[in-house]
Every structure is written in C-alpha cells, then in structure tokens.
N, C-alpha and C positions, 0 to 999 in steps of 0.2 A: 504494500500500500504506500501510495503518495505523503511523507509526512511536509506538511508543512511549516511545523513546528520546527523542525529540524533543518527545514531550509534555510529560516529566517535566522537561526542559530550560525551557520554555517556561514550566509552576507554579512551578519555584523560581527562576524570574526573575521574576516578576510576582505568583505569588500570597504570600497571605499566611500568617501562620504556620501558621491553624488548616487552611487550603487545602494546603498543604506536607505537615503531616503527613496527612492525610486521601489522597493520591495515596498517599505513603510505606504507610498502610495498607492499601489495597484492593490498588496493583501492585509493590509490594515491599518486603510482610512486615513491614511495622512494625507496632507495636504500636496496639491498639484506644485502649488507654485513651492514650497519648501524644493523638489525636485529641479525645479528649473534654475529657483539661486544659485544651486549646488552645484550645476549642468554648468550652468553659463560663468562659474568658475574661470572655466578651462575654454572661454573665448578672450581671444585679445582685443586690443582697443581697435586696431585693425582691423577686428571682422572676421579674421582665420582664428583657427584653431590652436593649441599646444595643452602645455604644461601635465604632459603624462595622462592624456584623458585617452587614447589610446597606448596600453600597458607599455606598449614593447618600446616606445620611443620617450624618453624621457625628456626633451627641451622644451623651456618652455616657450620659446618661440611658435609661430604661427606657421603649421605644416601640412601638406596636402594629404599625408596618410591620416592624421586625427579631423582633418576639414572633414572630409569622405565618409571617416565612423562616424564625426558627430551627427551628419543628417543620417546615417543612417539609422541611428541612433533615434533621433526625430520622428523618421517616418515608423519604425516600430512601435515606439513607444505611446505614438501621441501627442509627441513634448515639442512641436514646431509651432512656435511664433511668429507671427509673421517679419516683426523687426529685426529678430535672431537671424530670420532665411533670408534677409532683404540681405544685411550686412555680409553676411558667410557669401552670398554670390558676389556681391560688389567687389570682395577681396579676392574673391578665384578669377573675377575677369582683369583685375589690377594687377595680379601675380603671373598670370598665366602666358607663358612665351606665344611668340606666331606660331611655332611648329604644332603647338596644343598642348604641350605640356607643363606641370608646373613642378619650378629648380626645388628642390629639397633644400641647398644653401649653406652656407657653412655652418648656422649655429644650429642646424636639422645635425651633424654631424660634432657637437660640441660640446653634448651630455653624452650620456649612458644610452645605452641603442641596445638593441639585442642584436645578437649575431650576425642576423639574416638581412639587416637594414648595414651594416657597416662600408657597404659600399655603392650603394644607392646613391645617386647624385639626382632624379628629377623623376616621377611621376605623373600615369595619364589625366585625363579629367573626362573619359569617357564615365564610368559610372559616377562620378560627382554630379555632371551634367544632366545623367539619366533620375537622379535621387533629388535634383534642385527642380526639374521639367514634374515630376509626381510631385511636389510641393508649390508648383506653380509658379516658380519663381526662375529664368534662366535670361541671361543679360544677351541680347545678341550676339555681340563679340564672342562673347563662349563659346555658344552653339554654335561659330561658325568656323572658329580655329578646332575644335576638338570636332566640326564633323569631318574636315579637310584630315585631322589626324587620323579619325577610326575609318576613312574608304582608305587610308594607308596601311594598315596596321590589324585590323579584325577583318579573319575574311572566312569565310565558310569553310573551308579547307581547314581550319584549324579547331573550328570549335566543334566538324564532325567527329574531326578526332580526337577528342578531349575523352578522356578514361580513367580508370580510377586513381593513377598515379597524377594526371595535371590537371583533372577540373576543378580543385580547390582554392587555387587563384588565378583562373583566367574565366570559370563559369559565370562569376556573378559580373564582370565584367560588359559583357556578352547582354546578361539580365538587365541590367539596370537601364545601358542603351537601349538597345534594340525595345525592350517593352514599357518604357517608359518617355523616351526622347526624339526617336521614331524607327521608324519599321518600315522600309523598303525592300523590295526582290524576294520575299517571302519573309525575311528574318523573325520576325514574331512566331510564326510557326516552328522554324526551326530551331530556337532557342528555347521555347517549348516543350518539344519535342526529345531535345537532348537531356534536358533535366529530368524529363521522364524517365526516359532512358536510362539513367544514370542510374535514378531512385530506385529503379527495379531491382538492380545490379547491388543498392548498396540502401534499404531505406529504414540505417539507424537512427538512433539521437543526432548524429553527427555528420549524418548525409545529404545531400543535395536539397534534401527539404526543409533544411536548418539552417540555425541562425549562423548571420557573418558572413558566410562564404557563398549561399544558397541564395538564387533570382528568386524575387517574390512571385509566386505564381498566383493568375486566382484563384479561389478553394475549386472552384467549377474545372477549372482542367485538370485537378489531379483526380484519379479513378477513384473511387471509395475505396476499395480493398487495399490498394495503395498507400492509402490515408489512414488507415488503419492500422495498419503493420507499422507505418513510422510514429502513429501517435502508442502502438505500444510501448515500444523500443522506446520516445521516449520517456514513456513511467517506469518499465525497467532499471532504467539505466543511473537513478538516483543510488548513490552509493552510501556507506555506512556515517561517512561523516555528516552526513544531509546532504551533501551539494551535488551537483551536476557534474560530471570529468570534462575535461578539455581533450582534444585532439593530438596537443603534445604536454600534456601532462603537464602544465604551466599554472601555477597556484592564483597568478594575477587574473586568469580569463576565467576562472569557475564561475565568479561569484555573478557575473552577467550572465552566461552561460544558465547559470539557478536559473535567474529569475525568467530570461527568456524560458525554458523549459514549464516553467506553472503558469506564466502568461498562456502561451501555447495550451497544456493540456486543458486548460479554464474555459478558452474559447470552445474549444469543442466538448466543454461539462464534463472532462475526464478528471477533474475535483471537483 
C-alpha cells in the first residue's frame, strides 16, 4: 500500500524548501502561494533561472538547464504565473545566440556541476520553447532562431531510432516541440507514437510515461492497459524509506520524484 505518511517523512528529510512546501501544498493544504515564494527563490532579477533549483548544477547564476526545469516544473505542477512566464521568456530570447542556442557561460561552469555537465558549454531551447508555446507565452525571436535550429538538428531518423539506451535525453526533446510548439510533416504523430513505443518496451515508474525525461502525452493517447501497468509500477515502486528511487540513484532527485509519483497516482484515484 501507498503510504503517504511516509512520503511526506521522506520530502522533509531530504527535500528542499521549495520541494517541502510544494508536498505541504498539493497533500496537506498548505498554501499555493507559500510554494511559489519558495519557487521563485531560485529566479534571478534577470528573468532566468539558477541557484541549485535544478540539483545537479549548482551556480547561482541564470542557466538554461534550471530555465527549462523551472517551466517544466510550472507546467506540472500548476505553479505558472503569468509575470514569472513573461520574464523567464524575455530572458531566453535576450540570452539566446542566432544559431538557437543558449551559452551555459563561465559562471554555469564556476560552482559545483555534477559530472555529466562538466563540459557542456551551451544548450538547445527546442523544449524550452515547446514548455513557454503550452504556457502561452513565446517571444518571436525565439520561435524563430530555435525553429531554424531544430529543421537542423531533430530529424526523424533519429528519434525512430531512439531505444532504450538514448531516449532519456533526447525523447522529451522531440515532446515538448513537436506537441507543443508545432507539428509539421506528421511529427505529432510520430512522437506519439515512439513514446508509445517505448512504454510498451519499458512502462515502469521511470519510463517514458514519467516525470522529467517523458513528453506529456494526452491521457486519451495512451491505451488503458498501458496506463495501467505504468500507474502500477508506479505504486510498487515506493520503497522502504517512503520515497520514490531515482534512475541513478541520486538522493537530491527523490524527493520531487515522491511527490511527482502521488501527484500522478491521485489523478487517477490510485490514493
């Protein structure tokens, strides 16, 4: 059985403030806005993003890896403002080069990083752009440097063959344009269609129909039995300390990971 006792035990052992009150919010009654002061922490005066609000980067500079989670962040939770999404895109079409990318920059490279970011120097703004278009909010200029980037750069040949080892950072990619910012030559079908795919192949806690790495689909295109098997998996998959596992075993992403997961089983009344 689902405890949720044990979850909420679990966030305010480990997660952080903004993560704390955001449980407090959705499974007991705290307020909205306490989650958004706590959120909007982690915006600079700027309009971008930083100061560790995605785990793995820690500057607190304004960078296009924590821009990218914060709306994603948004569009999950609820928690988009409209002057929060006004300023976050003003900064990504102010930051963002001609080619469509935006520089990560020396002080992205001038804290603590985790491994996998150490040599990263700049970042697409295809799903930023796809997660600001679902929030209503996308500056011309954006939309029109990052679509010149992604007929470069995404091309069907790459996302047919996306499999278990590389759809988990290039699927949502793929997601966020294509069904959110636009959909020409069929692309909405076959992005679709792959995540289907994918789900069949793989439809745990932590699979294509999960949070983070996973395109939002609507509930209407996943199969029911499909939908089932992954809302097992994820009540299964709560472990003894209450919380949620992460994918690499990283203690900083559980605690969202939790609450994503009882958000998730809640909408479909599996608590």
């Amino acid at each position: 059985m689902v405890s949720i006792d044990r979850a909420r035990d679990f966030v305010h052992q480990h997660g952080v403030l903004w993560e704390r009150a955001l449980f407090a919010q959705l499974f007991e009654g705290g307020p909205r806005e306490r989650t958004l002061r706590a959120l909007a922490l982690h915006q600079n005066e700027d309009g971008g993003w930083g100061h560790a609000l995605e785990h793995d980067v820690r500057t607190p500079a304004s960078h296009a890896v924590a821009t990218e989670y914060a709306l994603g962040l948004m569009i999950e939770f609820g928690l988009a403002e409209p002057e929060t999404v006004r300023r976050t895109a003003e900064w990504c079409a102010r930051a963002q080069r001609d080619d469509g990318t935006l520089p990560l920059g020396e002080e992205f490279h001038g804290y603590p990083r985790a491994g996998w970011w150490q040599e990263a120097r700049e970042w697409p703004t295809d799903a930023i752009v796809g997660r600001l278009a679902l929030l209503g909010v996308v500056p011309p200029v954006l939309l029109q440097r990052t679509a010149r980037w992604v007929e470069r750069n995404l091309t069907m040949v790459e996302l047919r063959g996306l499999d278990a080892e590389s759809w988990r950072y290039r699927l949502y990619h793929y997601g966020d344009y294509f069904l959110h910012a636009e959909a020409p030559g069929g692309w909405h079908d076959a992005v679709i269609g792959k995540t289907l795919e994918l789900a069949e192949a793989d439809p745990g806690d932590a699979g294509p129909l999960s949070f983070g790495w996973a395109p939002r689909l609507p509930g209407s295109a996943i199969p029911p039995a499909l939908l089932e098997r992954h809302l097992a998996a994820v009540a299964a998959a709560q472990t003894e300390d209450g919380g949620w596992p992460d994918p690499h075993d990283l203690i900083q992403w559980r605690s969202i990971r939790t609450i994503w997961a009882l958000k998730r089983l809640r909408e479909y009344r599996r608590i």
